[in-house]
C-alpha positions in Angstrom: 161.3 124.6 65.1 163.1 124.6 68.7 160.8 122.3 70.9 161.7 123.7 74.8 159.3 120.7 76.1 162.6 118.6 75.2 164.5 117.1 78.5 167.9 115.5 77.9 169.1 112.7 81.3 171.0 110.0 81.3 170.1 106.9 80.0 168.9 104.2 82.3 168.1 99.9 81.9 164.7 100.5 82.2 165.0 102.7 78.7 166.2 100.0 76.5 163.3 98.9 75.2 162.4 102.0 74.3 165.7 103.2 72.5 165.6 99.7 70.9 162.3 100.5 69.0 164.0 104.1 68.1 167.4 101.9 66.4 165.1 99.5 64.6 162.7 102.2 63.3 165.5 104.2 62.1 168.5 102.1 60.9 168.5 99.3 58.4 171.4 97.3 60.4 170.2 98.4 64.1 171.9 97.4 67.4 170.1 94.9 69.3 169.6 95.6 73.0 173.1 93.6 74.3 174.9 96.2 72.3 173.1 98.8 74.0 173.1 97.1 77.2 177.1 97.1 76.7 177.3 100.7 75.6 175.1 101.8 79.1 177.9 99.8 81.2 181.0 100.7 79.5 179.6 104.5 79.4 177.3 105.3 81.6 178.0 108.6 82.0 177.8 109.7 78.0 174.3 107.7 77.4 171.6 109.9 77.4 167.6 110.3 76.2 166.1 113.1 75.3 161.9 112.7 76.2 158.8 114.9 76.1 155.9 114.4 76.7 155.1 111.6 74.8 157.9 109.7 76.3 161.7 108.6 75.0 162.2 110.7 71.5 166.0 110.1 71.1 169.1 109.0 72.2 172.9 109.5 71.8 175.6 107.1 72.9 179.3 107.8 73.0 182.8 106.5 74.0 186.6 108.5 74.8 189.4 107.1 72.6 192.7 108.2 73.3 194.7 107.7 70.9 198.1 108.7 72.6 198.7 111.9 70.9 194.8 112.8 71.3 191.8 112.7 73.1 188.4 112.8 71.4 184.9 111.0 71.8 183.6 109.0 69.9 179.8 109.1 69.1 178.6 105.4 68.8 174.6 105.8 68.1 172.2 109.1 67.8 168.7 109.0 66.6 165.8 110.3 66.8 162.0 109.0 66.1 161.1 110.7 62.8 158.0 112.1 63.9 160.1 114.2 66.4 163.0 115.0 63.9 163.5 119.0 63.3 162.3 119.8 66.7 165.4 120.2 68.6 165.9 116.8 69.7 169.3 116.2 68.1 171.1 119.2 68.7 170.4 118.7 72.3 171.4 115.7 71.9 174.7 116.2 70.4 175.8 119.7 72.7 175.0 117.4 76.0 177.4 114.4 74.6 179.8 117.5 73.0 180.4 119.1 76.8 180.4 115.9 78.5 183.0 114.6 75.7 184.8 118.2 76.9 184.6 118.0 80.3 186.6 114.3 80.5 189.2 116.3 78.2 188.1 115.8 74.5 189.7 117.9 71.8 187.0 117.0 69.3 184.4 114.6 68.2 184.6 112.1 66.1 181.3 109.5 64.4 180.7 107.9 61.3 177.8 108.6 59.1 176.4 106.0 55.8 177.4 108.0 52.5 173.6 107.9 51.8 172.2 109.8 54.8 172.8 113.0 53.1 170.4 114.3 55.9 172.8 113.2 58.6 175.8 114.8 56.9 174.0 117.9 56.6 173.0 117.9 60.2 176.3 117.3 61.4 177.8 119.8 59.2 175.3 122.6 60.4 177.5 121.7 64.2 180.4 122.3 62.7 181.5 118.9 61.7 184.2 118.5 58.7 184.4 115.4 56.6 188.1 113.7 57.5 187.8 110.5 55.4 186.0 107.7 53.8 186.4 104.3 55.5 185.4 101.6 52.9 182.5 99.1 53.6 182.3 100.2 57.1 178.5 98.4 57.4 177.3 95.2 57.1 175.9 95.7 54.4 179.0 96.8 52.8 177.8 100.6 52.2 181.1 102.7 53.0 180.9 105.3 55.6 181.8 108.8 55.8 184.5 109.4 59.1 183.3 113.0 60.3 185.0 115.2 63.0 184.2 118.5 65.2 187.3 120.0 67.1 187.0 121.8 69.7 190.2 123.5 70.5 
């Protein structure tokens, strides 16, 4: 079910807190708020919220790599509160980050997903992501991670 009460802006200081509680409700090795803080200052321009009514929902943070032969971003962090999930909130999410990616001159996307959050995968998927490769213990934790790519060109 699309939700059209959804607004997508950029993220802001004063919205820390909030996307902290999102990371540490979702995620069992979450960022802590310096991470965040870092992500906002080295990319302010491809940190955004997505809010309703109720307040901060969701969040997506990326970064452009360029590797030389290629430019792509990179998605660092998107989530969204589970009581909000499968109302539009993450694919808003994701097509703001996507065109903003785009307009710096990305040729794809690129983001890493556990190889247990089947729902993530399938998300991703359903925007036209393609698994690339497996990068091995790529958590803390030691769980391996599933390198996942969108091109757009």
């Amino acid at each position: 079910m699309q939700n059209t009460d959804i607004h997508i802006r950029r993220a802001r200081q004063a919205d820390l807190p909030g996307i902290c509680a999102i990371e540490h409700e979702l995620f069992p090795d979450p960022w802590d708020e310096s991470a965040f803080r870092d992500a906002l200052y080295l990319y302010p321009g491809l940190f955004f919220v997505a809010e309703n009514g109720n307040g901060i929902i969701g969040f997506v943070s990326a970064g452009m790599e360029d590797t030389g032969d290629a430019v792509y971003g990179h998605i660092m962090n998107i989530a969204v509160r589970r009581v909000s999930q499968g109302q539009g909130a993450g694919s808003k999410l994701l097509q703001r980050i996507e065109f903003e990616c785009m307009v710096l001159g990305a040729g794809a996307m690129q983001l890493e997903v556990r190889v247990s959050n089947l729902g993530a995968q399938r998300f991703y998927q359903k925007h036209e992501y393609a698994q690339v490769f497996m990068v091995d213990s790529y958590y803390n934790d030691g769980e391996d991670a599933i390198l996942m790519m969108r091109w757009f060109t």
